[in-house]
N, CA, C and O atoms as a Maestro MAE file, in Angstrom:
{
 s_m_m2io_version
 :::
 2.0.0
}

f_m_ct {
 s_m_title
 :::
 protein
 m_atom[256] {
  # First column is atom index #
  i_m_mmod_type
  r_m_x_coord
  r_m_y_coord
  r_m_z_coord
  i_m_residue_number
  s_m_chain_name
  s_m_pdb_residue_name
  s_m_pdb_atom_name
  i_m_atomic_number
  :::
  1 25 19.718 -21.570 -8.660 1 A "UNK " " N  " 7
  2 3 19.356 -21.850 -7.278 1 A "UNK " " CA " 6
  3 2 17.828 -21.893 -7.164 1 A "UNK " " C  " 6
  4 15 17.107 -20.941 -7.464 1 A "UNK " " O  " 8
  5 25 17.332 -23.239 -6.641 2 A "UNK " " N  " 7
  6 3 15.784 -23.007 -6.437 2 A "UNK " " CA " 6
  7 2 15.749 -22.429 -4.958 2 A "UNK " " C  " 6
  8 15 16.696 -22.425 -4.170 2 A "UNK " " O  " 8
  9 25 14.610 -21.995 -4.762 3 A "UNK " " N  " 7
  10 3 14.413 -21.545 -3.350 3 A "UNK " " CA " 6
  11 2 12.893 -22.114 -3.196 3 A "UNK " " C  " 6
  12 15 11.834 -22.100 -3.825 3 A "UNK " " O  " 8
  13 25 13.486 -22.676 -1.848 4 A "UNK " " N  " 7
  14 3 12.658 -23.394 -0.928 4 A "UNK " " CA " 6
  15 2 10.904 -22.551 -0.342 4 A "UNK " " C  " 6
  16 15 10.770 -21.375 -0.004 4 A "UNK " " O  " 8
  17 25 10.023 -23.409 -0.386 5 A "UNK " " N  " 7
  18 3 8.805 -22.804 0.768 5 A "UNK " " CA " 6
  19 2 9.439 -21.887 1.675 5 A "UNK " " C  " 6
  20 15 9.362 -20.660 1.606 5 A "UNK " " O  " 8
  21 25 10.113 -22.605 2.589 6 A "UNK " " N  " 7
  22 3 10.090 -21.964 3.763 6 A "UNK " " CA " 6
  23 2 11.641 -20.555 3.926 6 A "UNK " " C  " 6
  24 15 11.899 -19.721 4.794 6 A "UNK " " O  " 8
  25 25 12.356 -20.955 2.529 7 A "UNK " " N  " 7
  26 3 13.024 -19.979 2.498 7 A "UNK " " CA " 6
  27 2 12.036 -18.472 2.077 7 A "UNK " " C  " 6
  28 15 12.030 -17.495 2.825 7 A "UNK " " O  " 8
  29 25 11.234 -18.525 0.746 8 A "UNK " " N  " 7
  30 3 9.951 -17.787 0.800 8 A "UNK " " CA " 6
  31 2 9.557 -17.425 1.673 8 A "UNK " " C  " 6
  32 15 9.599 -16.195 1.705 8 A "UNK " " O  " 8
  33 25 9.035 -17.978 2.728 9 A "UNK " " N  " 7
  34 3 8.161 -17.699 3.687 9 A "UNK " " CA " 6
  35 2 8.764 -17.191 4.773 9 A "UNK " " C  " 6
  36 15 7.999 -16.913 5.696 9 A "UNK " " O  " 8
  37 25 10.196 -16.935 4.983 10 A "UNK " " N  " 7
  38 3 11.220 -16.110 6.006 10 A "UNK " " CA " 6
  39 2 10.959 -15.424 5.186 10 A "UNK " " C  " 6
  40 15 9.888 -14.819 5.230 10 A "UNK " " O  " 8
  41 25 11.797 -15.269 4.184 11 A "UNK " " N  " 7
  42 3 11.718 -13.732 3.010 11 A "UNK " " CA " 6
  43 2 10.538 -12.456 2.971 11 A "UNK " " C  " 6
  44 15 10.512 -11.226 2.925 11 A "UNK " " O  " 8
  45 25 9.363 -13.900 3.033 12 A "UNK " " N  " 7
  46 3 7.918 -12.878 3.286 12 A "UNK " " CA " 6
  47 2 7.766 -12.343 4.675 12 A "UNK " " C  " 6
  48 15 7.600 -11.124 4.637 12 A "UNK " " O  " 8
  49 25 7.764 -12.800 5.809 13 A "UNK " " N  " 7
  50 3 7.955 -12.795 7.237 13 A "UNK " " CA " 6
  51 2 8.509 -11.234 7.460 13 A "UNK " " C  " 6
  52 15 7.879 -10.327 8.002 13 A "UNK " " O  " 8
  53 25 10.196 -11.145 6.755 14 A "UNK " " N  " 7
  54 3 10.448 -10.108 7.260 14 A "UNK " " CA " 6
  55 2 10.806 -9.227 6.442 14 A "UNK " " C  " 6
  56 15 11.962 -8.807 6.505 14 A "UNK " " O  " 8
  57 25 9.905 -8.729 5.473 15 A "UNK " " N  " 7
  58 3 9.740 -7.975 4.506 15 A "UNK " " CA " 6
  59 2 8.583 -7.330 5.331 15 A "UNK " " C  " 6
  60 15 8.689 -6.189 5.780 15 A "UNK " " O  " 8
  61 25 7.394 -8.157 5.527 16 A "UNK " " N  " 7
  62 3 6.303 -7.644 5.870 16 A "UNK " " CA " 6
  63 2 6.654 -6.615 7.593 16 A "UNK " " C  " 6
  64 15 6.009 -5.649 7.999 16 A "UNK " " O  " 8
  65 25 7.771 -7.233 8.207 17 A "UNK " " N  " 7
  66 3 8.040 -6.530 9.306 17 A "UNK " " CA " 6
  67 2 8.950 -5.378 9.026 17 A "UNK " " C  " 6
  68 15 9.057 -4.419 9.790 17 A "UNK " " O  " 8
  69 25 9.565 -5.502 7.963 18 A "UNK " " N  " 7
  70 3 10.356 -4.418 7.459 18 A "UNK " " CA " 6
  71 2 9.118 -3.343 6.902 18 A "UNK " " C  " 6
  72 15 9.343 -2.258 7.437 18 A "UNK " " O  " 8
  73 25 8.041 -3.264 6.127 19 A "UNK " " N  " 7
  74 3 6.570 -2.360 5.446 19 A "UNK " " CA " 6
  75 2 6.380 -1.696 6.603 19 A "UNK " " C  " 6
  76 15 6.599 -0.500 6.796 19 A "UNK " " O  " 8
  77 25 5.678 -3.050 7.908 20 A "UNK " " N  " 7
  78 3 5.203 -2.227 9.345 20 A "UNK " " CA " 6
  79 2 6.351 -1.162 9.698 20 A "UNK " " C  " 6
  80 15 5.921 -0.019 9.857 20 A "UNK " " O  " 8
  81 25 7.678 -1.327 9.843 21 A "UNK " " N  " 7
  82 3 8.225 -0.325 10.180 21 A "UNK " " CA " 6
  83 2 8.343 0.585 9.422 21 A "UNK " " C  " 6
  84 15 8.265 1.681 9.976 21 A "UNK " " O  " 8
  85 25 8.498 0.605 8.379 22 A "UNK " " N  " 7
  86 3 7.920 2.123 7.310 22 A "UNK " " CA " 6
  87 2 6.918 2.441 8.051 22 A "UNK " " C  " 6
  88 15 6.958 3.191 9.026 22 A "UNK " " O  " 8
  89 25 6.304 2.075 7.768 23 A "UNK " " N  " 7
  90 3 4.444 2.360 7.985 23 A "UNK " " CA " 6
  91 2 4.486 3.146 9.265 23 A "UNK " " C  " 6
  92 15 4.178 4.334 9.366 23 A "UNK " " O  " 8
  93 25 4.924 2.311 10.292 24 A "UNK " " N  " 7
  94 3 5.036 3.279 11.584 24 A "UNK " " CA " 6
  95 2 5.632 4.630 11.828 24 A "UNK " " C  " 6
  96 15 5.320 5.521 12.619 24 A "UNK " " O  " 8
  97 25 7.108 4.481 10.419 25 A "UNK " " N  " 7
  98 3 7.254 6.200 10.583 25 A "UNK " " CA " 6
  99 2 6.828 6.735 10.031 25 A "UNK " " C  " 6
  100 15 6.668 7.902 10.389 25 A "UNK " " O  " 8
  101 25 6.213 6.207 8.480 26 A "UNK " " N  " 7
  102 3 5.140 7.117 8.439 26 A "UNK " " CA " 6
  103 2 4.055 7.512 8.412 26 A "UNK " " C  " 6
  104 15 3.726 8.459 7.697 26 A "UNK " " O  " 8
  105 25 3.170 6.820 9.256 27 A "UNK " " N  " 7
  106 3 2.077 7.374 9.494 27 A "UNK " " CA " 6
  107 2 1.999 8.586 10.729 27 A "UNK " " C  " 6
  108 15 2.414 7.951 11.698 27 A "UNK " " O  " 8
  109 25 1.803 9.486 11.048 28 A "UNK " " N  " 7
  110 3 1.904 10.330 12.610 28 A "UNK " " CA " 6
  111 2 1.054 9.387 13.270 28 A "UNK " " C  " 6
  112 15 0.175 8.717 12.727 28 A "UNK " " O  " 8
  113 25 1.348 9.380 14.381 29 A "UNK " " N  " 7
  114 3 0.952 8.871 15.608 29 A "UNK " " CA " 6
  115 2 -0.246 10.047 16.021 29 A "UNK " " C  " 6
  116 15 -0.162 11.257 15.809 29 A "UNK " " O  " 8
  117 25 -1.222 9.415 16.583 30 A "UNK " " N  " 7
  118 3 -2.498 10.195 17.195 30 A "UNK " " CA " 6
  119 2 -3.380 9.634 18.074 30 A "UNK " " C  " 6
  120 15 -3.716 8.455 17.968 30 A "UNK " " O  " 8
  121 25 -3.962 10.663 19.295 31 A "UNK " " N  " 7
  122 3 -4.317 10.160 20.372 31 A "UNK " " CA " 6
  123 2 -5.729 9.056 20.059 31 A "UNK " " C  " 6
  124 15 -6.737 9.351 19.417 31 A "UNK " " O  " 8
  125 25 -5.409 7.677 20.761 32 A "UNK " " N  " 7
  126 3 -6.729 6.737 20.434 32 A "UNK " " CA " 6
  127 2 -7.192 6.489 21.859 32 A "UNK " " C  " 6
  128 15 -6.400 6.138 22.734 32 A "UNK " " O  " 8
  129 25 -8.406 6.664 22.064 33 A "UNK " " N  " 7
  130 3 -9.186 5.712 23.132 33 A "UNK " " CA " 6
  131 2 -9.118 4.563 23.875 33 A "UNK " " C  " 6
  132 15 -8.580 3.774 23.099 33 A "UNK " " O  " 8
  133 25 -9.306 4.053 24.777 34 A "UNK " " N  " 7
  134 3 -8.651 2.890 24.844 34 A "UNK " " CA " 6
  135 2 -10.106 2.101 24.295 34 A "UNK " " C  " 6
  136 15 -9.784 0.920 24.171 34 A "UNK " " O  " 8
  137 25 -11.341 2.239 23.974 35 A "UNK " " N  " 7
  138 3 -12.153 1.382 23.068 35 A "UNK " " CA " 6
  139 2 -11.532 1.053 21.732 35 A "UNK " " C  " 6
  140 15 -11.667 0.002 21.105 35 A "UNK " " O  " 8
  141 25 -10.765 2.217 21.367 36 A "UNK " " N  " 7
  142 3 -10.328 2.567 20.245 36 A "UNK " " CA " 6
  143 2 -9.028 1.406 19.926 36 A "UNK " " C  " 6
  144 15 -8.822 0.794 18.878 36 A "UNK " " O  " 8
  145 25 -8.378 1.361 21.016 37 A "UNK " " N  " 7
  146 3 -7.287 0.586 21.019 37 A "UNK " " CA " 6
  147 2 -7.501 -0.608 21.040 37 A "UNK " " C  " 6
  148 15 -6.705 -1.345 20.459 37 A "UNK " " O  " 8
  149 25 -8.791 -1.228 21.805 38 A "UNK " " N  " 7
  150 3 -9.347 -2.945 21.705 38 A "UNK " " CA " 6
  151 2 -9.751 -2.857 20.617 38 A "UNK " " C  " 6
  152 15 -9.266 -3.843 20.063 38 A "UNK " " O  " 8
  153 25 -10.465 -2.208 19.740 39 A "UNK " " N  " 7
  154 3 -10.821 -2.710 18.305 39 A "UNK " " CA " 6
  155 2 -9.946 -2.367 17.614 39 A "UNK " " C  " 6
  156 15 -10.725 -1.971 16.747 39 A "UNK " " O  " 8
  157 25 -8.762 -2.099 17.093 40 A "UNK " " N  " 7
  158 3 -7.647 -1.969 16.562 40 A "UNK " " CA " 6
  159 2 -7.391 -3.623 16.706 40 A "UNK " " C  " 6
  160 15 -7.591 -4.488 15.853 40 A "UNK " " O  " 8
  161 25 -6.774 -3.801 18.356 41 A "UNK " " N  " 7
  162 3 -6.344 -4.905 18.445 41 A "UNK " " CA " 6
  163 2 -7.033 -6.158 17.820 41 A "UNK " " C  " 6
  164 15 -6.506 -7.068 17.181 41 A "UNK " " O  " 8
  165 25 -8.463 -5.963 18.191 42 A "UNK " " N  " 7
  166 3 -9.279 -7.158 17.718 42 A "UNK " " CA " 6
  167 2 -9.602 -7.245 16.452 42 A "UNK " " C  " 6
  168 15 -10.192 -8.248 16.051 42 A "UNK " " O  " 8
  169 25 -9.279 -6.223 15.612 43 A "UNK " " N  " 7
  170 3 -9.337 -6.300 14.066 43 A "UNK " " CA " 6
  171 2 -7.916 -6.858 13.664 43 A "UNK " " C  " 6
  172 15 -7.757 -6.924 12.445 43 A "UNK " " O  " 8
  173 25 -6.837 -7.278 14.445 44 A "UNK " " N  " 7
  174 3 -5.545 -7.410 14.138 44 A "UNK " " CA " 6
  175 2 -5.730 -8.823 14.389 44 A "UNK " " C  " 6
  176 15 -5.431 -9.594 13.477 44 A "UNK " " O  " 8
  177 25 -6.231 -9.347 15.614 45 A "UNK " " N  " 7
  178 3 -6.259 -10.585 15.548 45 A "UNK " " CA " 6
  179 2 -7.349 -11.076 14.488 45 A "UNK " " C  " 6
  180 15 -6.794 -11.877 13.735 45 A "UNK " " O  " 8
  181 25 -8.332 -10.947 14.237 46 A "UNK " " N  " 7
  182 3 -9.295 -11.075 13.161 46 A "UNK " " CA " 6
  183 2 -8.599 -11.389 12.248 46 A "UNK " " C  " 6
  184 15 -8.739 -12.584 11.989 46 A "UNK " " O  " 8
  185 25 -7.541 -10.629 11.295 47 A "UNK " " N  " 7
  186 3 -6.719 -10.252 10.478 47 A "UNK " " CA " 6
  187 2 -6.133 -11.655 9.947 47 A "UNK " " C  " 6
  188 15 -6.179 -12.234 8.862 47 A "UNK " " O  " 8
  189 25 -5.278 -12.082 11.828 48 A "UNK " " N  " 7
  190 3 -4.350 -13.307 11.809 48 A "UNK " " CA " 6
  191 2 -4.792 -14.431 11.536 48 A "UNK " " C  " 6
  192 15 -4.030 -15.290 11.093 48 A "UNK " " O  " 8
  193 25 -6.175 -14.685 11.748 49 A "UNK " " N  " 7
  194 3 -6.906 -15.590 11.555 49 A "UNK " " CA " 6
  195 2 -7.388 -16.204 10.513 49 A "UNK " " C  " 6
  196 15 -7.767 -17.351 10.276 49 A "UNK " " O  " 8
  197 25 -7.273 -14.875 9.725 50 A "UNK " " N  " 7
  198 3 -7.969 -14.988 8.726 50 A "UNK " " CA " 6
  199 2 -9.400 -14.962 8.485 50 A "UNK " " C  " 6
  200 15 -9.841 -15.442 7.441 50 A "UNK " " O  " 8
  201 25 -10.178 -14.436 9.369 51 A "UNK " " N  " 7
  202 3 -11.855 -14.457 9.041 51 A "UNK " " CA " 6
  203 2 -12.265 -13.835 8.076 51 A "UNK " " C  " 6
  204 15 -11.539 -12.860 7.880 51 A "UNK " " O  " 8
  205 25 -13.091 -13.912 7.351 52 A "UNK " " N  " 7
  206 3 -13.635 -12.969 7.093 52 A "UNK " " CA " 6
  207 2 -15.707 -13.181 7.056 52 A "UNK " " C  " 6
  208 15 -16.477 -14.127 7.222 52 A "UNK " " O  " 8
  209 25 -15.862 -11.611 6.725 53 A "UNK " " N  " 7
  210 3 -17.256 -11.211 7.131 53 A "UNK " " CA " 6
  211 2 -17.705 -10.892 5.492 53 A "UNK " " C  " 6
  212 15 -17.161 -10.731 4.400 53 A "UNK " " O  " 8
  213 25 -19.146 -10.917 6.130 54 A "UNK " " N  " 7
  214 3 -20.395 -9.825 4.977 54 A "UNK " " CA " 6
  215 2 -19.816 -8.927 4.790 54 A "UNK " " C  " 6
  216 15 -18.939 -8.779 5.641 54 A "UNK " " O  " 8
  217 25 -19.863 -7.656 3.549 55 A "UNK " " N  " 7
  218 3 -20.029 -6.565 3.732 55 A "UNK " " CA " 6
  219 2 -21.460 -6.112 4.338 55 A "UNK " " C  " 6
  220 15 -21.434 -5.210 5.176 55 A "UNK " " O  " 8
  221 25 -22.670 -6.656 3.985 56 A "UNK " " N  " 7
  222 3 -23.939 -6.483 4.636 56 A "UNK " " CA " 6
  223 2 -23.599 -6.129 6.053 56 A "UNK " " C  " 6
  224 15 -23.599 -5.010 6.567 56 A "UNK " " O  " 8
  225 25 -23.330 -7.203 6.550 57 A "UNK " " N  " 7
  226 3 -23.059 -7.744 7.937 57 A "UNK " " CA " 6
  227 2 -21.962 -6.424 8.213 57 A "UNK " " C  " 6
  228 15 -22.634 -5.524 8.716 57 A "UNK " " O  " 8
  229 25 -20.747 -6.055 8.089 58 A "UNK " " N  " 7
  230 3 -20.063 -5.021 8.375 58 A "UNK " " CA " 6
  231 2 -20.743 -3.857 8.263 58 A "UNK " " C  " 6
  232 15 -20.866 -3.368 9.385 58 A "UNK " " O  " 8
  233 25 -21.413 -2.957 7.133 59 A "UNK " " N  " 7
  234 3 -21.954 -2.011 6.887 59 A "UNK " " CA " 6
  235 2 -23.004 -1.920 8.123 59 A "UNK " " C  " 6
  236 15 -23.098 -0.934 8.854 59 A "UNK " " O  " 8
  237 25 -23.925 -3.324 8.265 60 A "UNK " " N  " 7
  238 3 -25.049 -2.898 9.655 60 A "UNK " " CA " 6
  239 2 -24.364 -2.719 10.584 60 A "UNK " " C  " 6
  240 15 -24.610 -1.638 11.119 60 A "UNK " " O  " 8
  241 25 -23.549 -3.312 11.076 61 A "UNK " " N  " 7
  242 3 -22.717 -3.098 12.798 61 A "UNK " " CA " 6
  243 2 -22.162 -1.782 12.802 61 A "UNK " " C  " 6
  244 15 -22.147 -1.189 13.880 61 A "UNK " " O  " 8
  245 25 -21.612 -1.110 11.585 62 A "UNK " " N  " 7
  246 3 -21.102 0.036 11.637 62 A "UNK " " CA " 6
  247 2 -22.445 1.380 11.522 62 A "UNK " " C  " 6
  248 15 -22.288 2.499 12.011 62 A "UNK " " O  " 8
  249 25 -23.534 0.998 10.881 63 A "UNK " " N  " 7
  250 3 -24.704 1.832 10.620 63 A "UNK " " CA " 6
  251 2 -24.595 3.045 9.492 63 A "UNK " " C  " 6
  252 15 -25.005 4.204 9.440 63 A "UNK " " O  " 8
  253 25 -23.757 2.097 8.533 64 A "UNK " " N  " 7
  254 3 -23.779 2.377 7.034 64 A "UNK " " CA " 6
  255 2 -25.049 2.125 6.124 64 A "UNK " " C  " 6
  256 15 -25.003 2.371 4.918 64 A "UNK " " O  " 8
  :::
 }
 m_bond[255] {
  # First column is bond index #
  i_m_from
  i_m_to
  i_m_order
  :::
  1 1 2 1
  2 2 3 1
  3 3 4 2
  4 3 5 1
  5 5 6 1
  6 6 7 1
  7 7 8 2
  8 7 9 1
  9 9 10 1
  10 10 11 1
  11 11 12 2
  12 11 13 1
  13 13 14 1
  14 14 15 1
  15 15 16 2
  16 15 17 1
  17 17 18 1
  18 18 19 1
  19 19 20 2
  20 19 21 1
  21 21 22 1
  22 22 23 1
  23 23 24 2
  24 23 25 1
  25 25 26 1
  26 26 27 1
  27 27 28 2
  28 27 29 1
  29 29 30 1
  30 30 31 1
  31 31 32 2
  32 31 33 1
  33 33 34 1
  34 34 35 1
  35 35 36 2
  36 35 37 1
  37 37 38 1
  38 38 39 1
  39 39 40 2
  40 39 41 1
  41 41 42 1
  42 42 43 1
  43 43 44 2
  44 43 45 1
  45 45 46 1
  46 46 47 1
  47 47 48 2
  48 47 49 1
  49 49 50 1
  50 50 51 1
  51 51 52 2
  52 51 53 1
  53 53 54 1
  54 54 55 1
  55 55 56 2
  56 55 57 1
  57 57 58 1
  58 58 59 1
  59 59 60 2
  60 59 61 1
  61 61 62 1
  62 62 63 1
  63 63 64 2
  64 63 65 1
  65 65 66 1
  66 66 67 1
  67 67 68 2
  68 67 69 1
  69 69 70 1
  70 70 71 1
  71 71 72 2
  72 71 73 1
  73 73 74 1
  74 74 75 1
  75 75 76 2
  76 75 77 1
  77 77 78 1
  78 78 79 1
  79 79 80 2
  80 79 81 1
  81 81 82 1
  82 82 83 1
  83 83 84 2
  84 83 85 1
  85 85 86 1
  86 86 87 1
  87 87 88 2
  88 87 89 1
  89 89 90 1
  90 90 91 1
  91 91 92 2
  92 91 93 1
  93 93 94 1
  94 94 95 1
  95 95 96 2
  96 95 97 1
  97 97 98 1
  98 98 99 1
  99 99 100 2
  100 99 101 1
  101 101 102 1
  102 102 103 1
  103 103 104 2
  104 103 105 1
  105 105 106 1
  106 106 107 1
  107 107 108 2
  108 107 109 1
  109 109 110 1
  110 110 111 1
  111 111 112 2
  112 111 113 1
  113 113 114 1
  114 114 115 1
  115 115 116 2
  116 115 117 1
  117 117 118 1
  118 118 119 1
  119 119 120 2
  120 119 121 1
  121 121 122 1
  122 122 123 1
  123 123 124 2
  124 123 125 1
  125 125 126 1
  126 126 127 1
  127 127 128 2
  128 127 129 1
  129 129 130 1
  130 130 131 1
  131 131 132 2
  132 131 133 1
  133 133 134 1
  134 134 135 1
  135 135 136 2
  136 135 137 1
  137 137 138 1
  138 138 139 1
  139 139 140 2
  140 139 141 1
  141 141 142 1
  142 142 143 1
  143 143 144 2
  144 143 145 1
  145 145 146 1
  146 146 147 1
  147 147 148 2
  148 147 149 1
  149 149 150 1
  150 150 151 1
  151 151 152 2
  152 151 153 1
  153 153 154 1
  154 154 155 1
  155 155 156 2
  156 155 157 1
  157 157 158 1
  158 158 159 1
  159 159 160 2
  160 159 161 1
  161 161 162 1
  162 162 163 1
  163 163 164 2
  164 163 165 1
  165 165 166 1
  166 166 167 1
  167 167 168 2
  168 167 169 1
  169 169 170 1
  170 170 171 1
  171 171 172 2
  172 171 173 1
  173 173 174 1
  174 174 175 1
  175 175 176 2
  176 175 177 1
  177 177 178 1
  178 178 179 1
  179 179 180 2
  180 179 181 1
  181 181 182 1
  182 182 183 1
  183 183 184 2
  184 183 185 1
  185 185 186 1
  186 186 187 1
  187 187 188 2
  188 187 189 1
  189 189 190 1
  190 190 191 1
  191 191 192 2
  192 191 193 1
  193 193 194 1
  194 194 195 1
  195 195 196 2
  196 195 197 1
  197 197 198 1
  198 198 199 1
  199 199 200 2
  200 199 201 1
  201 201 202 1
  202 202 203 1
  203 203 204 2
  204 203 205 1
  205 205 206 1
  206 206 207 1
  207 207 208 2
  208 207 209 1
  209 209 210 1
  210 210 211 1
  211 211 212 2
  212 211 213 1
  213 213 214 1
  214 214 215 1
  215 215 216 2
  216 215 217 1
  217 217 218 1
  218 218 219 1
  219 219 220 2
  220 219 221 1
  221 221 222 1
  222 222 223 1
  223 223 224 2
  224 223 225 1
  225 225 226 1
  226 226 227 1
  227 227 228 2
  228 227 229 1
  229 229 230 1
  230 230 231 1
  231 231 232 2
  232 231 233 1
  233 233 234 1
  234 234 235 1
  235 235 236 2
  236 235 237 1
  237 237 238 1
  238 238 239 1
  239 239 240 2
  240 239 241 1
  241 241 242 1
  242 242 243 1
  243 243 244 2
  244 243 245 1
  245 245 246 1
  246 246 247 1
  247 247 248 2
  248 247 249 1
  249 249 250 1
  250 250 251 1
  251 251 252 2
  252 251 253 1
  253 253 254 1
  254 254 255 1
  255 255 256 2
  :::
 }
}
């Protein structure tokens, strides 16, 4: 049996949603900020996008 792109790419889809739900039980849950919670989010969309940055550029914004 060959398997298709897009059969792959379901397979990957919900594998990766199957990890997040590990992940969610196990990591503990802990109180975040709500600044805390927009840059979460906005590093998630970042993520989806695919951007990416400097480390230079990351290390200064953070004041590493």
């Amino acid at each position: 049996m060959q398997a298709s792109l897009d059969t792959i790419y379901t397979e990957i889809k919900t594998l990766r949603r199957e990890v997040e739900l590990i992940k969610t039980a196990l990591i503990p849950e802990e109180e975040t900020s709500d600044e805390e919670r927009l840059e979460i989010h906005k590093i998630r969309e970042e993520t989806k996008r695919g951007g990416r940055f400097r480390l230079d550029d990351v290390l200064k914004e953070l004041n590493v």
